[in-house]
C-alpha positions in Angstrom: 18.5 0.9 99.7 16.5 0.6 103.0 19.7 0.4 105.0 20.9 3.5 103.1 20.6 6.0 106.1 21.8 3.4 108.6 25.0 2.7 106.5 25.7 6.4 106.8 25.1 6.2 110.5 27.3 3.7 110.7 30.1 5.1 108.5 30.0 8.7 110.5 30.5 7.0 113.8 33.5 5.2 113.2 35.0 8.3 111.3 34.4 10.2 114.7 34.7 7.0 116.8 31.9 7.6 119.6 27.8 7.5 119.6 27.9 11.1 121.1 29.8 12.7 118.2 28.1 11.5 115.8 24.6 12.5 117.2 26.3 16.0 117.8 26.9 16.4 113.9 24.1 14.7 112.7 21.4 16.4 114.8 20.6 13.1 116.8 20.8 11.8 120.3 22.8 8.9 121.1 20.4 6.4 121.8 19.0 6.8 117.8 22.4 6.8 116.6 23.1 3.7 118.5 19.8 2.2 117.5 20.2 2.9 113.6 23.6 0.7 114.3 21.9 -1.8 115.3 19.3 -1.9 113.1 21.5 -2.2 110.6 23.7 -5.0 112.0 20.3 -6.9 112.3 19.2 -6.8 108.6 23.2 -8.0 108.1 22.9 -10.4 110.6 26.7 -9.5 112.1 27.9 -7.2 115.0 30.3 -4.3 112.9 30.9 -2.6 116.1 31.8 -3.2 119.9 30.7 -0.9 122.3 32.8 0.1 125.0 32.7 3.1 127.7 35.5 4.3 125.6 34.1 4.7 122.2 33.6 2.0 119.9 35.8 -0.7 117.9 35.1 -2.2 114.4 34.7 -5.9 114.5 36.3 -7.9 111.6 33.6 -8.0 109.7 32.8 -4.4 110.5 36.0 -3.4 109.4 35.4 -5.4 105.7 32.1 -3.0 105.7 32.9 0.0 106.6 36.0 -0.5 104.0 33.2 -0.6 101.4 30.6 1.5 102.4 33.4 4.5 103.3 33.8 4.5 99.4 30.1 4.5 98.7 29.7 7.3 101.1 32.2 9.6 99.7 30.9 8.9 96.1 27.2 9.6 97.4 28.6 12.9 99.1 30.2 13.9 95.8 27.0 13.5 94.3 25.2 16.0 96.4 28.0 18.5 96.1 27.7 18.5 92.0 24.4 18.7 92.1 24.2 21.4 94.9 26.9 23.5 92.5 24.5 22.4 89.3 22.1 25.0 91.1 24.6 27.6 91.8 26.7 27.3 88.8 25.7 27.5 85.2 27.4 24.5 84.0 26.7 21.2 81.5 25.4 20.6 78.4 21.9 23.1 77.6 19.7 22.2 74.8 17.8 25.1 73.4 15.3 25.2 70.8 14.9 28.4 69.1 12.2 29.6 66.7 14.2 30.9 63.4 12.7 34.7 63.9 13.1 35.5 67.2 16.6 33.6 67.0 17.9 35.3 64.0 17.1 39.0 65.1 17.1 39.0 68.7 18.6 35.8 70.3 21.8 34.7 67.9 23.4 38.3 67.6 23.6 38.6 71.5 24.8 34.7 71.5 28.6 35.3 72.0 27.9 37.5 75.4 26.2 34.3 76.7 28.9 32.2 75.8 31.3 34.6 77.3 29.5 35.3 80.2 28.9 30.9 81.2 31.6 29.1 79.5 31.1 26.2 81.2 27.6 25.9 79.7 28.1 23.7 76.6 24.9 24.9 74.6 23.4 22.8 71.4 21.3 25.1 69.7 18.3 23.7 66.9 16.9 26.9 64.8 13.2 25.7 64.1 10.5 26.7 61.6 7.8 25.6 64.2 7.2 24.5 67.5 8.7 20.8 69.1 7.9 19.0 72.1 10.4 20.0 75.0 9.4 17.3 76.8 9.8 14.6 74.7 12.8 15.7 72.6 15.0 16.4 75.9 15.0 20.0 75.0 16.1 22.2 78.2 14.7 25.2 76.6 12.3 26.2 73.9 11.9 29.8 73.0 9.1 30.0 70.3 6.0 32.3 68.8 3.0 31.6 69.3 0.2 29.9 72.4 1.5 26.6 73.6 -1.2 24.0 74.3 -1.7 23.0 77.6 0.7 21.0 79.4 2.7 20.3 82.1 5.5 23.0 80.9 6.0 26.3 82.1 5.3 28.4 79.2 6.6 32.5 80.0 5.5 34.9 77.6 8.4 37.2 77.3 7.2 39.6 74.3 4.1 40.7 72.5 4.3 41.4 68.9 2.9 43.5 65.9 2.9 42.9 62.4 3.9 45.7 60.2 2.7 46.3 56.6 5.6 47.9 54.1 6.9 47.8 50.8 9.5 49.2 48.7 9.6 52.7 47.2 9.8 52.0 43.5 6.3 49.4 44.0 4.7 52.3 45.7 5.8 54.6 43.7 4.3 52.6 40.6 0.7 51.4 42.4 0.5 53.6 45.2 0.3 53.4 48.9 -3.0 51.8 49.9 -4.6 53.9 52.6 -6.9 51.2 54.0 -7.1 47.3 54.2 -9.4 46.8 52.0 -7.6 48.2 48.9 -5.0 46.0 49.6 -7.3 43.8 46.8 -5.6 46.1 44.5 -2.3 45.1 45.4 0.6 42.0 44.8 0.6 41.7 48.2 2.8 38.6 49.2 2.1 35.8 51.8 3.6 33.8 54.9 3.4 30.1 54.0 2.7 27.9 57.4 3.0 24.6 57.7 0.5 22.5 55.8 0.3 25.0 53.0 -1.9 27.5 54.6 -1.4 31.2 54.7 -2.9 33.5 57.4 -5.4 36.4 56.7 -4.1 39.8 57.3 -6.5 41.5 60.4 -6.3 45.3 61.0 -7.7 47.3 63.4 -8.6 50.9 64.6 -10.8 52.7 66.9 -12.9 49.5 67.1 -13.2 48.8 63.7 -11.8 45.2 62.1 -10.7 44.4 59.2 -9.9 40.8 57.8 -8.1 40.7 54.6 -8.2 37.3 52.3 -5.4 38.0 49.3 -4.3 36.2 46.4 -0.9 37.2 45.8 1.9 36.2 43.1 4.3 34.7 46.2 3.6 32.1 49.2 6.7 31.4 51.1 7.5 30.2 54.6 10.3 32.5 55.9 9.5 36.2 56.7 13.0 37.3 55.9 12.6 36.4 52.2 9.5 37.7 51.9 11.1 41.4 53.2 13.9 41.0 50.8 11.6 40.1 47.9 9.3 43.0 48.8 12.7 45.3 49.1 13.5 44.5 45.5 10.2 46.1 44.5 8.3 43.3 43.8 5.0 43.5 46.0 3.4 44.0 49.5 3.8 42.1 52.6 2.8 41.2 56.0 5.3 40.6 58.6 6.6 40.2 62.2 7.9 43.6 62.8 11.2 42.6 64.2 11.8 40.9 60.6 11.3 44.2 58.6 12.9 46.5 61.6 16.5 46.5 59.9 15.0 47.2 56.0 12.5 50.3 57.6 15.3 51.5 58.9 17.5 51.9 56.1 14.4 52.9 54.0 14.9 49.5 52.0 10.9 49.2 52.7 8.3 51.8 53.9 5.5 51.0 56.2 2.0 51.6 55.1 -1.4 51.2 56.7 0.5 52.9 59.7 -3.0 54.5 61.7 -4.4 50.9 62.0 -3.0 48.3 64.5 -2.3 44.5 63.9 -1.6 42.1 66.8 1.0 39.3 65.8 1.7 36.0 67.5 3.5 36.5 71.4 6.7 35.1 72.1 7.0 32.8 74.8 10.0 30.0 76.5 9.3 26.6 77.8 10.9 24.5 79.9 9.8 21.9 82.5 8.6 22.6 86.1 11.5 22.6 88.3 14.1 23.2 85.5 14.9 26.3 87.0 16.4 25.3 89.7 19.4 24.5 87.6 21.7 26.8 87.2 22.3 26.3 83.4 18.6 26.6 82.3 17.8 30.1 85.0 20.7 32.0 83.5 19.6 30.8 79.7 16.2 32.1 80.8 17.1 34.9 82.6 19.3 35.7 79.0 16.6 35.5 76.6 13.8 37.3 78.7 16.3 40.4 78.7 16.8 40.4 74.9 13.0 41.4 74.7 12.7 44.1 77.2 11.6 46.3 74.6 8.9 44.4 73.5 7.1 44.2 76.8 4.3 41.6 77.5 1.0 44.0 77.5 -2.1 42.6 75.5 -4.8 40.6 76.7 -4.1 37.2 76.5 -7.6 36.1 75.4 -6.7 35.7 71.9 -5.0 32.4 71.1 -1.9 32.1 68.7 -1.8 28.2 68.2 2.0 27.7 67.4 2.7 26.6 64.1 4.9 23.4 64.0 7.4 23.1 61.1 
C-alpha cells in the first residue's frame, strides 16, 4: 500500500510516455516524477522503465507490471468517481428509522414525493415505538421525539411540539368541560402508556402558573392514535401530541378543552452520524423531512429535557 502513489506515478507516465507530461498533469516537476519511479523500482528490486532523451520504454518486466497495475488503476479511478457521484447524486440503499407519530401524520403521507423525486434511493424504512441506536443498528437516519443522550451523532431538532387536551361531544356533554387542571380529578381522563409501564403526568401552564396533574384513569395504552379514537367514541379525556388529534379536531370528532393554558410536549429531532451528510442519499432524506415540519418551527428553550422513550 506504500507504493500506492508510486504505482500511479508509474502507470501515468507510460500512458503519456515522458517524465515531462506526466509532471504537467499531475502538478509535479520532472525530477519528482522520475524519482517516485525509482523509488518504486527499488522496493521491487527491477528497472520497469528505460530512460532515453526520447521518452521512456517499458522493460520486460515493466511491461508484466504495468499490465497489472493499469487494471488496478482504472478500478481505483472508478472508485473515486462513484463515490464523488455518491455526494452529488442521491443514490443507494438509505436506512431510516422513523418514530410511529411523526411518521404516520407527517412523514409517510408525503413518502411517494420522495420516492418520486430520488428513485434511485432504495429506502428501508422501520416505524418505531421508541428510540434505537443509529450507530449501532446501521441506521442512516433516525427521525424520533424526544432529547437524545449525548453522543457522537448529530441530533437536529426540526419541530417543537404541544400537547392538546380534547374529548368528544357526547362525554362532555354528559360530565362537562373541565375549565382548569385540576378538575380533571373529576374526569375518566385516559393515559399514554411508555415503555416500562409508566405513564406521564399531565403539566399545564399559564401566566406563570404550573400545574402537574397525577390521574387514574379507566385506560393506559401506548399508541396516541388509539387513545384519540377511543376518546372520539365518547369514552373519556385525553392527553396527546397535537399532530395525533389535528385530523379528529378538525372534523369535530373531539373538542379541545383547557384551551387558555399551554402544555409543552416532547421536540422532534433527526440523527445521523457526523459526516453522513456529505452523502447525497442521507442530505436530500434530511433536507425532506426538515420541510415536512416547517410549520412546527423550533422555538422553545431548550433547557427542558425530553429523554426519548425507547420501545
Amino acid at each position: 500500500m506504500e507504493n500506492l502513489r508510486s504505482i500511479g506515478v508509474f502507470v501515468r507516465t507510460v500512458d503519456l510516455g515522458s517524465f515531462a507530461s506526466t509532471a504537467a498533469v499531475l502538478g509535479l516537476t520532472p525530477s519528482a516524477v522520475s524519482k517516485s519511479i525509482s523509488a518504486l523500482e527499488r522496493a521491487l528490486k527491477v528497472r520497469l522503465l528505460l530512460r532515453s532523451s526520447r521518452g521512456v520504454v517499458l522493460t520486460e518486466e515493466g511491461a508484466k507490471f504495468y499490465g497489472r497495475c493499469r487494471t488496478i488503476v482504472s478500478d481505483l479511478e472508478r472508485a473515486e468517481r462513484e463515490i464523488s457521484q455518491s455526494r452529488t447524486t442521491a443514490r443507494g440503499r438509505l436506512r431510516v428509522a422513523l418514530h410511529v407519530t411523526p411518521a404516520r401524520f407527517r412523514i409517510l403521507p408525503e413518502l411517494p414525493r420522495f420516492i418520486a423525486d430520488h428513485p434511485e434511493v432504495q429506502l428501508e424504512v422501520m416505524i418505531l415505538p421508541g428510540a434505537r441506536s443509529v450507530t449501532v443498528e446501521g441506521i442512516d437516519v433516525g427521525v424520533f421525539i424526544g432529547d437524545p443522550p449525548e453522543s457522537e451523532l448529530v441530533a437536529r431538532r426540526i419541530a417543537d411540539q404541544e400537547f392538546v387536551t380534547c374529548a368528544a361531544p357526547s362525554y362532555l356533554a354528559r360530565h362537562g368541560a373541565p375549565r382548569h387542571p385540576e378538575e380533571l380529578a373529576q374526569h375518566n381522563c385516559m393515559e399514554y402508556l411508555l415503555p416500562g409501564g409508566k405513564t406521564p403526568d399531565w403539566t399545564f401552564r399559564r401566566n406563570g402558573e404550573v400545574r402537574t396533574i397525577r390521574l387514574h384513569g379507566s385506560l393506559k395504552i401506548n399508541d396516541g392514535q388509539a387513545l384519540v379514537d377511543i376518546a372520539a367514541a365518547g369514552s373519556g379525556i385525553v392527553h396527546v401530541i397535537q399532530m395525533t388529534a389535528a385530523a379528529p379536531i378538525a372534523t369535530g370528532a373531539v373538542i379541545p378543552v383547557l384551551t387558555d393554558w399551554e402544555s409543552g410536549a416532547p421536540p422532534i429531532h433527526l440523527l445521523y452520524a457526523k459526516g453522513t451528510t456529505q452523502s447525497a442519499r442521507v442530505r436530500v432524506f434530511v433536507d425532506f423531512v426538515t420541510s415536512l415540519f416547517r410549520d412546527m418551527p423550533v422555538v422553545r428553550s431548550p433547557a427542558r429535557r425530553w429523554p426519548m422513550h425507547r420501545g
